[in-house]
MMTF fields as JSON, N, C-alpha, C and O atoms, coordinates in Angstrom:
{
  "mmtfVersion": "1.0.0",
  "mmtfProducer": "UNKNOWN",
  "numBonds": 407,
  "numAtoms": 408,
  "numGroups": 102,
  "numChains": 1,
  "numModels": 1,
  "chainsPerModel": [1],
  "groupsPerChain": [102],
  "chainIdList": ["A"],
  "bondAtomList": [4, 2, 8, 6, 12, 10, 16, 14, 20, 18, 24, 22, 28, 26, 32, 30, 36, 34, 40, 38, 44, 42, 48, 46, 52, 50, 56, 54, 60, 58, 64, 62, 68, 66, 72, 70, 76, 74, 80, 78, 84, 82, 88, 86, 92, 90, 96, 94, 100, 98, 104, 102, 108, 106, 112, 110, 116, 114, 120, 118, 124, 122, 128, 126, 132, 130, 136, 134, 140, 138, 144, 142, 148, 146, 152, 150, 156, 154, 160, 158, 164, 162, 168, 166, 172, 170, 176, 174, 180, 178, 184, 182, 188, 186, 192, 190, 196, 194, 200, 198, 204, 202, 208, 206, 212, 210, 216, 214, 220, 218, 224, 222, 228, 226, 232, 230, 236, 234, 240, 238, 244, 242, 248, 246, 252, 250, 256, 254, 260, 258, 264, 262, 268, 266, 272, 270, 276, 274, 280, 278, 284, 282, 288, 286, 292, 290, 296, 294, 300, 298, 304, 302, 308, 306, 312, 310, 316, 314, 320, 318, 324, 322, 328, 326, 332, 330, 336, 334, 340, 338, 344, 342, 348, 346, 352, 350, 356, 354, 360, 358, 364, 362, 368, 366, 372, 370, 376, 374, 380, 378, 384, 382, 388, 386, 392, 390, 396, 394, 400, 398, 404, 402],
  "bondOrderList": [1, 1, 1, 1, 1, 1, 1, 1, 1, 1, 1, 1, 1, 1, 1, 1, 1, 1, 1, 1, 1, 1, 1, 1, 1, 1, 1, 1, 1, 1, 1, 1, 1, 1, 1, 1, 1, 1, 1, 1, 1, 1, 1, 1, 1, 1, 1, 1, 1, 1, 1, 1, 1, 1, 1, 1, 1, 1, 1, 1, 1, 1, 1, 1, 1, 1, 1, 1, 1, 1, 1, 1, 1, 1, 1, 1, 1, 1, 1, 1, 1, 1, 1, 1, 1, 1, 1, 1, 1, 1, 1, 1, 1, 1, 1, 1, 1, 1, 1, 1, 1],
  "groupList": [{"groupName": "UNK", "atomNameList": ["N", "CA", "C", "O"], "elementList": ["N", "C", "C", "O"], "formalChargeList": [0, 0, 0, 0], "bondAtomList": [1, 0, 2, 1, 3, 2], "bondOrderList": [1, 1, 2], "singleLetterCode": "X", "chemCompType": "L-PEPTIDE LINKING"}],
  "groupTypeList": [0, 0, 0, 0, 0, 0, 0, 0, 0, 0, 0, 0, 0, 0, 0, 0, 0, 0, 0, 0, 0, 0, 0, 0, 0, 0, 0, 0, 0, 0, 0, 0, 0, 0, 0, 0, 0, 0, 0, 0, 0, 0, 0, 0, 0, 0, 0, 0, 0, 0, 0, 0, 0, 0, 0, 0, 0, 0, 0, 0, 0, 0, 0, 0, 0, 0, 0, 0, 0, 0, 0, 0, 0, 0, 0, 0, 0, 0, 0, 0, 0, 0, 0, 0, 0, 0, 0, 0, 0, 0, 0, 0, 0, 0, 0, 0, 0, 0, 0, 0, 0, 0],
  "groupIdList": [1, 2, 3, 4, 5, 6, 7, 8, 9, 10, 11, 12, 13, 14, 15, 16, 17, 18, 19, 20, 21, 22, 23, 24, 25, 26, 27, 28, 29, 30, 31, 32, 33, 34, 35, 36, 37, 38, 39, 40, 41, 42, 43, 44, 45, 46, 47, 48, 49, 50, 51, 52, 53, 54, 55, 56, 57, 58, 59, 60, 61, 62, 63, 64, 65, 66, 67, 68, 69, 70, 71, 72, 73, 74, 75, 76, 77, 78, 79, 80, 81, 82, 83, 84, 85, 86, 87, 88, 89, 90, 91, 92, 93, 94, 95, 96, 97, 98, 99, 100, 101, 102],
  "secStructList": [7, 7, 7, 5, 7, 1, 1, 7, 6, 6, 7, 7, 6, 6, 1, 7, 5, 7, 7, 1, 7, 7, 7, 3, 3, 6, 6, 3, 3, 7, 7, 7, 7, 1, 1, 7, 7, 1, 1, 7, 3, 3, 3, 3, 6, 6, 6, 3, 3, 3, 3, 7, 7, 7, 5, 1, 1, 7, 5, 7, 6, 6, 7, 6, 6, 5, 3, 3, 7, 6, 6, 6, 7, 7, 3, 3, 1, 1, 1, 1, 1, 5, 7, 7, 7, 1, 1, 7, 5, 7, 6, 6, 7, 5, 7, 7, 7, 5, 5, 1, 7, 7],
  "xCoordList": [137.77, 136.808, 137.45, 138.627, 136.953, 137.379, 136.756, 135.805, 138.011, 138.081, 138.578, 139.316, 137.989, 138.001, 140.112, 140.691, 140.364, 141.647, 141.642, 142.533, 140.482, 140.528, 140.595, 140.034, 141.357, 140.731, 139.815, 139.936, 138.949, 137.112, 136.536, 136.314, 136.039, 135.592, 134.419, 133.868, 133.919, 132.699, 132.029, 130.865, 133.089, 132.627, 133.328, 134.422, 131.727, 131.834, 131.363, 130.168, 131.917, 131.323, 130.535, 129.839, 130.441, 130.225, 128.846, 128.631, 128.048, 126.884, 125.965, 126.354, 124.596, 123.474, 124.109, 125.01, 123.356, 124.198, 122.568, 121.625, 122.582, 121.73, 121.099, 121.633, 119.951, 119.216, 119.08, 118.133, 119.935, 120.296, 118.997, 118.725, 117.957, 116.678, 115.848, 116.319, 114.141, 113.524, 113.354, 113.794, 112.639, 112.086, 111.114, 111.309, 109.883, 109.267, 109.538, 110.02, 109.16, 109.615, 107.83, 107.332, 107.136, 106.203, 105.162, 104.909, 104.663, 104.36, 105.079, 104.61, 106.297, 107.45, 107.853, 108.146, 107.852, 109.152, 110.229, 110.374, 111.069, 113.178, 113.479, 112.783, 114.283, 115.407, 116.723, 116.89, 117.911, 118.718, 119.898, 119.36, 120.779, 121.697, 122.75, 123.11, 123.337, 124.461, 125.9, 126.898, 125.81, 126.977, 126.286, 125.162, 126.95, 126.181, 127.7, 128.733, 127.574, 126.236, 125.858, 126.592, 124.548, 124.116, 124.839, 124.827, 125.299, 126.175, 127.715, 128.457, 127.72, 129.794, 130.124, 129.363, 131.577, 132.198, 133.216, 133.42, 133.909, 135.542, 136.024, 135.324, 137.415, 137.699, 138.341, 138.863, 138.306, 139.071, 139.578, 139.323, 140.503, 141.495, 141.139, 142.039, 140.344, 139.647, 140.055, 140.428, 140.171, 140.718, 139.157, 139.28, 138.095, 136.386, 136.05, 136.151, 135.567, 134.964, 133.582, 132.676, 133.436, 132.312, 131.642, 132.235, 129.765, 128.902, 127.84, 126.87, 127.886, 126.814, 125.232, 124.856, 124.208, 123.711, 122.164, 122.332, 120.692, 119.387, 118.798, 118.155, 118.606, 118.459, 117.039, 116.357, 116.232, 114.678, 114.089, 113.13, 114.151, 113.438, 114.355, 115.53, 113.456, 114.365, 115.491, 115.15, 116.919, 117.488, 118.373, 118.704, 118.627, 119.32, 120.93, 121.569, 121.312, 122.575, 123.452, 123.005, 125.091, 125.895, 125.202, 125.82, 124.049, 123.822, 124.07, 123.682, 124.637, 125.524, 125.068, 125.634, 123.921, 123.607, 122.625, 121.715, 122.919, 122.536, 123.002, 124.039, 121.899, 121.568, 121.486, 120.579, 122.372, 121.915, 121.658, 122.666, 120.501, 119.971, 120.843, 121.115, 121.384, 122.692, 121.809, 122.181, 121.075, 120.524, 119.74, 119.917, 118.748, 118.502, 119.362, 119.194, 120.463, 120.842, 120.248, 120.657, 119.351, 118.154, 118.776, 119.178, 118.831, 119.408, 118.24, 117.351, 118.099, 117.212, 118.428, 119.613, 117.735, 118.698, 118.778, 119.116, 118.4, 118.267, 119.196, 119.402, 119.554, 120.157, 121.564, 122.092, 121.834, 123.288, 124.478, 124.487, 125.776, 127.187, 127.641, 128.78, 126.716, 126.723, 126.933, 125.727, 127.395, 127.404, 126.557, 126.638, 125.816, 125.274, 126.191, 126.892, 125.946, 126.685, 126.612, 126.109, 127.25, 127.098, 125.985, 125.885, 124.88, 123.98, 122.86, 123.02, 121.426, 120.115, 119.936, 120.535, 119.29, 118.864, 117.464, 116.985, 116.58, 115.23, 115.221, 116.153, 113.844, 113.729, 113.754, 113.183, 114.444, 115.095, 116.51, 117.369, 116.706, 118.388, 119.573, 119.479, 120.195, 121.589, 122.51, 122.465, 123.267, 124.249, 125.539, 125.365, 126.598, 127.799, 127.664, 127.287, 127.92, 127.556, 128.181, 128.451, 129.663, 130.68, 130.368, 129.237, 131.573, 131.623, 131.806, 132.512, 131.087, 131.248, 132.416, 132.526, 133.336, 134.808, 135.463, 134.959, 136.667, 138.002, 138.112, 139.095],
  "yCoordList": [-146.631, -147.477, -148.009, -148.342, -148.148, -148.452, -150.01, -150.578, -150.248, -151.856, -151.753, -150.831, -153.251, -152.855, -153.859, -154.873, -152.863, -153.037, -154.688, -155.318, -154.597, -155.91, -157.459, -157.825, -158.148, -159.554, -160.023, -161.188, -159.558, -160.36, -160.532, -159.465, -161.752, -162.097, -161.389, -160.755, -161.597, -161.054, -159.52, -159.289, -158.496, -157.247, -156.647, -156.454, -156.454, -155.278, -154.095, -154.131, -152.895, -151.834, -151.089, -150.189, -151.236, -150.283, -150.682, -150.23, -151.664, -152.108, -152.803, -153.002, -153.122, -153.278, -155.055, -155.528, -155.72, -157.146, -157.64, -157.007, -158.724, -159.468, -160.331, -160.267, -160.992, -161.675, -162.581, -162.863, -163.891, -165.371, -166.326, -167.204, -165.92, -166.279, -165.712, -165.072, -165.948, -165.148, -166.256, -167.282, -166.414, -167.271, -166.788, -165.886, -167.7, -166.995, -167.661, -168.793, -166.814, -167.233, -166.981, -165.868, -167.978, -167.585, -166.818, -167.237, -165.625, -164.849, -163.638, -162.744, -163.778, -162.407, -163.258, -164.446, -162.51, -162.72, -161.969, -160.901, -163.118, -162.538, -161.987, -162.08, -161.596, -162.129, -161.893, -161.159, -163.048, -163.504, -162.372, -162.35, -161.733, -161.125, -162.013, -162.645, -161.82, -162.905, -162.347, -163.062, -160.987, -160.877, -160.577, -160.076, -160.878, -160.385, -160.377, -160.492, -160.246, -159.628, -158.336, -157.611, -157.904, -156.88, -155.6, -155.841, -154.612, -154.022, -154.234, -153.901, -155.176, -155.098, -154.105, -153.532, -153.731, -152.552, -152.869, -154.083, -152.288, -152.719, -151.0, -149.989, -151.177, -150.093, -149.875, -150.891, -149.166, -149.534, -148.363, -147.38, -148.451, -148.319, -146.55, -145.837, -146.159, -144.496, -144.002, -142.838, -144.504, -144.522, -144.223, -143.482, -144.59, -144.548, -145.526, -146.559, -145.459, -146.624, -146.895, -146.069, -148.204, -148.501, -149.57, -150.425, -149.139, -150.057, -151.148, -150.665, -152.33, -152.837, -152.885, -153.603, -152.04, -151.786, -152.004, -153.223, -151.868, -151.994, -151.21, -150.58, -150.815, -149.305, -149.023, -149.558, -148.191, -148.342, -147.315, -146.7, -147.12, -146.689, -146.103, -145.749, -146.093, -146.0, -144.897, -144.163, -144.557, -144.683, -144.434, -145.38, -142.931, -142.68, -142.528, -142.04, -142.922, -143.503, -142.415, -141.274, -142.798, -141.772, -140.551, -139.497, -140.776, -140.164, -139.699, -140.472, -138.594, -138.462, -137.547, -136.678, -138.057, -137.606, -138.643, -138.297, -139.9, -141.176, -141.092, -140.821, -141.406, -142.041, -143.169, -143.859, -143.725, -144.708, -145.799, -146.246, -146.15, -146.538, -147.431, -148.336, -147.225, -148.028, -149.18, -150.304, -149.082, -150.65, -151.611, -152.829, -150.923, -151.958, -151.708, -152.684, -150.988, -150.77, -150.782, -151.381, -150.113, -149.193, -147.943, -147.382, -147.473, -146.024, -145.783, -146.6, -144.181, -143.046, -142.433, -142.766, -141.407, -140.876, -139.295, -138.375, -139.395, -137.428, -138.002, -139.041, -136.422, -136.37, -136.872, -136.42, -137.663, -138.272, -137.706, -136.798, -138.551, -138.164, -139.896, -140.356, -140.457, -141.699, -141.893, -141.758, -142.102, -142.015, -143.692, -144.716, -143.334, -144.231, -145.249, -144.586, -146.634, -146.946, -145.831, -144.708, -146.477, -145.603, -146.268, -146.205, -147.087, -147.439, -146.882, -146.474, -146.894, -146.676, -147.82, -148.894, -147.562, -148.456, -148.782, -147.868, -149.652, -149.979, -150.318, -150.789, -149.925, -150.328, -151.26, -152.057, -151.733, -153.424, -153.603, -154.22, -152.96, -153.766, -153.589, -152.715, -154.094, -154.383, -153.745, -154.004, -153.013, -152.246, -151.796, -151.983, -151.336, -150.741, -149.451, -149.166, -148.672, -147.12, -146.821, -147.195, -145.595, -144.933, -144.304, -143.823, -144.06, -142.661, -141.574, -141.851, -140.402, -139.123, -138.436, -137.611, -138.297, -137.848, -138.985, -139.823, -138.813, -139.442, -139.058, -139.42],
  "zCoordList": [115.197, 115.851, 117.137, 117.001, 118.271, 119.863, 119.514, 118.977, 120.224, 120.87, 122.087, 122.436, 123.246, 124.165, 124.546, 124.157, 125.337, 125.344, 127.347, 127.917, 127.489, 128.549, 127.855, 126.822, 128.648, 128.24, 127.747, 127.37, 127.606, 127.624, 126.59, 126.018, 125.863, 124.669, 124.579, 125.479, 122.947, 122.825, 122.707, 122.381, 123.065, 122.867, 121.583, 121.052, 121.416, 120.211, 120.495, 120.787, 120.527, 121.411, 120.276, 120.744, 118.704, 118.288, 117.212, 116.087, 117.989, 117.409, 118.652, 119.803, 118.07, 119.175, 119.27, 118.577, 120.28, 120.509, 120.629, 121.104, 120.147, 119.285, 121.0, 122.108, 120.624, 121.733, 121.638, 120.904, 122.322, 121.952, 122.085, 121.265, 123.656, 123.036, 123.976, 124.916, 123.764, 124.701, 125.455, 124.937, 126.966, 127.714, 128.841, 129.656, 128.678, 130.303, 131.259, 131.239, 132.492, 133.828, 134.161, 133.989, 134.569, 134.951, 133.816, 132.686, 134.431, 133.217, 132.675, 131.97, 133.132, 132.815, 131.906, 132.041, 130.851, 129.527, 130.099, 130.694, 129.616, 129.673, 128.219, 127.208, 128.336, 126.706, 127.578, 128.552, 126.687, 127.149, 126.259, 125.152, 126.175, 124.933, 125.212, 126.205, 123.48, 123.121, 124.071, 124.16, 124.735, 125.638, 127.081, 127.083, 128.329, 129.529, 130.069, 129.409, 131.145, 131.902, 132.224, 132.897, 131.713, 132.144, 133.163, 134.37, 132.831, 133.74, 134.24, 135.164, 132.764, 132.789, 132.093, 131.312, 132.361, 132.183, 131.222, 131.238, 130.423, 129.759, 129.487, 129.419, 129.381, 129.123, 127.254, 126.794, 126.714, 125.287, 125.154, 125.849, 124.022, 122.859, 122.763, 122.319, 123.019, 122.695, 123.907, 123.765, 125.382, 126.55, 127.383, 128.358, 127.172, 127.55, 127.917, 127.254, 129.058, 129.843, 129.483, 129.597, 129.001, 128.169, 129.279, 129.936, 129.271, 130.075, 129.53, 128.947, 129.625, 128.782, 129.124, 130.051, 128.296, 128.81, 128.579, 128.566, 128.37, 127.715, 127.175, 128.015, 126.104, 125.969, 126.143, 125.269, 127.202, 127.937, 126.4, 126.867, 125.708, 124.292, 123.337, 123.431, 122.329, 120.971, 121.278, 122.205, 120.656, 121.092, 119.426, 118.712, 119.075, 117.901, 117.956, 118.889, 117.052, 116.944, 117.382, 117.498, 117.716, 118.519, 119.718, 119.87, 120.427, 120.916, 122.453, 123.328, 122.796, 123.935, 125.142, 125.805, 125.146, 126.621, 127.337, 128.089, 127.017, 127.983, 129.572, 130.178, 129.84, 131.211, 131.603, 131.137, 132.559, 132.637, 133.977, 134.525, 134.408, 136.145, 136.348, 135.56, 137.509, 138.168, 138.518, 138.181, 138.933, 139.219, 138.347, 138.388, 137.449, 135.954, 135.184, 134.454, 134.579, 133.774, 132.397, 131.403, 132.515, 131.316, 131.395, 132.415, 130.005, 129.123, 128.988, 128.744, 129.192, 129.004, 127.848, 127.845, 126.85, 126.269, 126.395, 125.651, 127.434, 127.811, 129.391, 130.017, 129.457, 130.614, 131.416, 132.432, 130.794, 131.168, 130.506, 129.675, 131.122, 130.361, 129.724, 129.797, 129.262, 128.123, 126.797, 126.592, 125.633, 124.298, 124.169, 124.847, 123.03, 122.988, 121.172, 120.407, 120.943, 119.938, 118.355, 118.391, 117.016, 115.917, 115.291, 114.066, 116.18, 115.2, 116.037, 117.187, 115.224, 115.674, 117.216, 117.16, 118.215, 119.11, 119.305, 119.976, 119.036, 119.467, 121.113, 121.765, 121.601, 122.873, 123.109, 122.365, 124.311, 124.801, 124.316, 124.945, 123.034, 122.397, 123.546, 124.408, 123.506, 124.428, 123.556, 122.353, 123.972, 123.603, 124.436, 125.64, 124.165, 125.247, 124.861, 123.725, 125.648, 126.342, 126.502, 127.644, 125.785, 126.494, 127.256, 127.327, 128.314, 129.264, 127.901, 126.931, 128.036, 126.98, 127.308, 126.401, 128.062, 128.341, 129.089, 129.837, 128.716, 128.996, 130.91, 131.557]
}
């Protein structure tokens, strides 16, 4: 199991990360996740650079050809060089995203 080998509290790379609460802005709903921010990076222990990320629809477990938009940081799960965590992902969950090679 990879742990991330940086300073930084709070990451667990190898499960979905939970949503501390929802809130609207107006008439947009947020949700807030218990780690951010959105589009941090760490490197771990497997030597894979891991991204934190939203996963834009469901989203089956270990799956390794994520995509993922540099600017929302929403996962597609076709098309990329991403691993996705060892659990199932629902659309919206927050998750960390390996690089698929070293």
């Amino acid at each position: 199991m990879a742990y991330s080998t940086l300073p930084i509290a709070g990451v667990n790379l190898n499960s979905a990360t939970t949503v501390d609460f929802a809130l609207t802005n107006g008439s947009t709903a947020e949700v807030i996740p218990a780690f951010g921010p959105i589009g941090a990076e760490t490197f771990a222990s497997d030597g894979k650079r891991y991204v934190f990320a939203q996963a834009g629809a469901a989203i089956s477990a270990s799956t390794t050809v994520c995509a993922i938009n540099a600017s929302t940081f929403q996962v597609a799960a076709t098309g990329g060089a991403y691993t996705s965590p060892g659990v199932a992902l629902a659309s919206g969950d927050f998750a960390w995203f390996g690089a698929a090679s070293v």
